[in-house]
Steps between C-alpha positions, in 0.01 A plus 500: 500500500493157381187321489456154474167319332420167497578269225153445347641159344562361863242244615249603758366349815199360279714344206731383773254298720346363147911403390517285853083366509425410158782274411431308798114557503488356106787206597217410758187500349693340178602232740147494647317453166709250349433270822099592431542422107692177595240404744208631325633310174509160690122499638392590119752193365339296786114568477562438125723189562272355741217516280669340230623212704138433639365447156834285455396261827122518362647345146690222703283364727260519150683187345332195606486120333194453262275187520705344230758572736690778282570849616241757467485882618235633637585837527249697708253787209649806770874415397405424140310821496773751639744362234248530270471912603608703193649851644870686611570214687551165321498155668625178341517160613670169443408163646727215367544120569787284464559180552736355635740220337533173673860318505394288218427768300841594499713888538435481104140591454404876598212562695176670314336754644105528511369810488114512710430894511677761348753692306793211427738827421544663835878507559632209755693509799856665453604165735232236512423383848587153628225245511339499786327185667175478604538570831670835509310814389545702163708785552424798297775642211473838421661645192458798252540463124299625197203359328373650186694788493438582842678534843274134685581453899457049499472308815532152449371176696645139422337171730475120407160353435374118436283450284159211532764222362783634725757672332675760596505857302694823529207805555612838390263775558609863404316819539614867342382870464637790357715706718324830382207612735754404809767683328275772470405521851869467628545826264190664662594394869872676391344759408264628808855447691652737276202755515460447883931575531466789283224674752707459824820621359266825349352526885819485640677768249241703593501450879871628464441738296220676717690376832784679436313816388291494812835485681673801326241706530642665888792543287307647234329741736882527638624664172237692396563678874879533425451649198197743592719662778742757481880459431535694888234266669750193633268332751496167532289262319196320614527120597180443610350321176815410336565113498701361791751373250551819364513711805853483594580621163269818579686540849820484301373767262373673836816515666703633199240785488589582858876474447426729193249763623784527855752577177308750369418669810853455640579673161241787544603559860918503346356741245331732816774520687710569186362773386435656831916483570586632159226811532647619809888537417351634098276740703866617665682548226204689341500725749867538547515588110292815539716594743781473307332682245442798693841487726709834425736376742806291324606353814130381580456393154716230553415433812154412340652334226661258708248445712285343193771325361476326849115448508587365090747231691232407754258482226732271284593230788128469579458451107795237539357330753140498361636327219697267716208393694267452199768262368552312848125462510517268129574198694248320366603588106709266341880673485692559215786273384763784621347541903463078545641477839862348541779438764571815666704609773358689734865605688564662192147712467540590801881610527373716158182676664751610799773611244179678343365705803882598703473841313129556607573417857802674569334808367227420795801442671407154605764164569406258190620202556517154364544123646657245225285141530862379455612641878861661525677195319698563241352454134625266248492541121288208539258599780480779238355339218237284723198706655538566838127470536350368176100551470286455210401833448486763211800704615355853405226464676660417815715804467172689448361348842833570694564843360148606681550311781855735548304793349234424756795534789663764370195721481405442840815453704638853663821609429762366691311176480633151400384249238657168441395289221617100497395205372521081672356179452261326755311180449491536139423842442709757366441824715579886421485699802489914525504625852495817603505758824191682382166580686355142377182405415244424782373084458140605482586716185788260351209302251336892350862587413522235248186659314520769216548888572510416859789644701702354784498839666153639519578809695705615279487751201317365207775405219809593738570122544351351123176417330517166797471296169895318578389232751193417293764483178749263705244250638354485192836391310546277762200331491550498103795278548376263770637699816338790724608763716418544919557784772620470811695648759908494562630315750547823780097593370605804334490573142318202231652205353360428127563124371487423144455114536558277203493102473914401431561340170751206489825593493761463195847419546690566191706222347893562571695567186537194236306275680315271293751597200615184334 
């Protein structure tokens, strides 16, 4: 017996929910942290911004005209004192005047810049702004470049002033700080996302993981059960605590193991009745061999002698047919190459079974006779070489099923009796009909004859009519090729009618000579 084991490489139900979840789980919370980081990152670059542009307002609204009327800065000690701040965080600052050329002056003469507070080498604006007047406010220019060797985030204001005498001058204020301790905390903000992602896809794969376990567990319990019981023990399984989605499985498994345990006690019961049909005719023979033995008598000798060869005959049809009915009973096993069903003509099988049993039942001394599908008309080569009645059938098989259905008559018909066999066509099914003049079979009884060792005849002699195995053996075959077999009564209510019905294949007309021939 071949056994089949599961491929330990194949995925499971755990690796396969984690294949569909955590591609989609990680796309998401990748998605979902990168919005976080993004967002997170802009309220650091703010808060820092905005604290860098406050100090740059503070610086411009510092610059004021002296009492000689020049421009001074007063820069307020709390902004002088956070630049002043030595730590990871460094702060410059630039305030710059420049003043602005009159038309006089002419485009010839660059403008000087004054420098009031601060480091004169913090890097300008990639694009300077345009002057603005007095009346419009200073917008803000933010910019990042490098400043003694390191990585400097610059915001830049540029107003107009007047000075006491009234001129006008260009006011640059610029303020910068490293971009270390905010880089830093962008890295540490990435970071807790990363940890925080890290713990929810670990809670999930193990939610799965012991999900899933939880949920195989009836099934568990299920297979432990299976394999604890006994090779003979077919009941069905349990449902109860097996997982809805599972249970039709289990009542799939549940109903094979009924088909199976009816095989097996279908096969026990063949094997009973078996043994019990071949002990009696062996017991017989047994018994008519010590006779033999001690027989003086010549002329009773043989008399003995061919009384077992006899009882051997019996014994071999009901071997025969044993065989035959194990064979018609393999329906559901797959068929060689050599008995694959094919176009069949059941005129034919039929004309053969008759030609088969004239020498049995004129020694009964019974009227055999046979009805062509074709009628009286006369037969062509042709018709010849087209079915009559074409069925898709196993032809030896059918002959099997019609040679007990004669059998059947033959045994039971009285001498002087008449049988006719014939077969026709009627709304698509091929029909093979064996009447007979016999006692027939009651209608109550006409569904036991078709079971095994059962006879048609009950009051009869044990044996003297068959093993009652040849009905079982031709509905079977039937059946096997997509037909059955029924009783009835003839048309005066004497005697029994048994139809072999079979569904008509198409018909095939052969192509006359040299057609299609170029």
């Amino acid at each position: 017996m071949q056994i089949l084991r599961t491929d330990p490489d194949r995925f499971g139900i755990r690796a396969r929910l984690l294949t569909l979840l955590l591609p989609a789980i990680l796309g998401l919370l990748a998605l979902d942290s990168w919005n976080d980081y993004r967002a997170l990152q802009n309220q650091v670059q703010d808060a820092y911004d905005q604290s860098m542009l406050e100090a740059a307002h503070a610086l411009q609204s510092s610059v004021a005209p002296a009492p000689d009327g020049s421009l001074r800065l007063n820069a307020p000690a709390g902004v002088q004192a956070m630049f002043a701040e030595a730590g990871p965080l460094r702060k410059y600052l630039h305030v710059s005047l420049t003043a602005q050329g009159d038309a006089q002056a002419g485009a010839a003469a660059a403008p000087r810049e004054l420098t009031l507070l601060g480091d004169a080498g913090l890097p300008p604006p990639p694009s300077p702004p345009s002057s603005p007047d007095a009346s419009s406010p200073a917008q803000p220019v933010w910019y990042d470049d490098f400043h003694d060797g390191h990585p400097v985030r610059v915001v830049a204001l540029q107003s107009q002033v007047l000075d006491g005498h009234g001129r006008s001058f260009n006011l640059r204020v610029q303020v910068a700080e490293t971009t270390g301790p905010r880089d830093r905390a962008q890295a540490a903000t990435l970071r807790q996302e990363l940890i925080r992602d890290a713990r929810m896809v670990l809670v999930m794969v193990l939610l799965v993981w012991l999900g899933v376990t939880w949920s195989l567990q009836p099934l568990e319990r299920l297979r432990k059960s299976v394999l604890q019981s006994k090779g003979t023990d077919l009941q069905p399984l349990d449902t109860r605590d097996v997982p809805h989605e599972v249970a039709p499985l289990v009542d799939a498994l549940n109903q094979h193991l009924a088909s199976y345990r009816e095989l097996l006690e279908q096969q026990s019961q063949f094997l009973a009745d078996a043994s019990h049909q071949l002990r009696t005719p062996l017991a017989i023979m047994l018994t008519q061999a010590g006779v033999a033995l001690r027989e003086k008598d010549t002329e009773q000798l043989h008399a003995t002698l061919r009384a077992m060869v006899a009882q051997i005959a019996r014994s071999r049809r009901l071997c025969e047919q044993l065989l035959s009915l194990a064979h018609a009973n393999e329906g559901a096993a797959p068929a060689p190459m050599s008995d694959t069903p094919g176009i069949v003509d059941l005129n034919t099988i039929a004309r053969e079974v008759v030609l088969q049993y004239l020498a049995l039942a004129h020694e009964k001394n019974q009227d055999l006779g046979w009805v062509d599908a074709r009628g009286d008309s006369t037969v062509t080569e042709a018709m010849q070489d087209a079915p009559a009645v074409p069925v898709l059938a196993r032809g030896p098989e059918l002959h099997e099923a019609l040679s007990n259905l004669v059998h059947n008559a033959i045994a039971y018909t009285p001498a002087g009796g008449h049988i006719t066999v014939m077969v026709s066509t009627l709304d698509g099914m091929a029909l093979a009909e064996v009447r007979d003049d016999g006692p027939g079979i009651a209608p109550a009884r006409r569904a036991q004859v078709f079971e095994r060792f059962h006879s048609a005849d009950p009051g009869a002699e044990k044996g003297s009519h068959g093993a009652g195995l040849g009905l079982a053996i031709a509905r079977a075959y039937a059946r096997r090729n997509g037909g059955d077999i029924e009783l009835t009564h003839t048309a005066s209510g004497a005697g029994l009618r048994a139809v072999l019905r079979l569904p008509l294949a198409p018909r095939i007309t052969p192509s006359p000579p040299g057609r299609g021939q170029g």
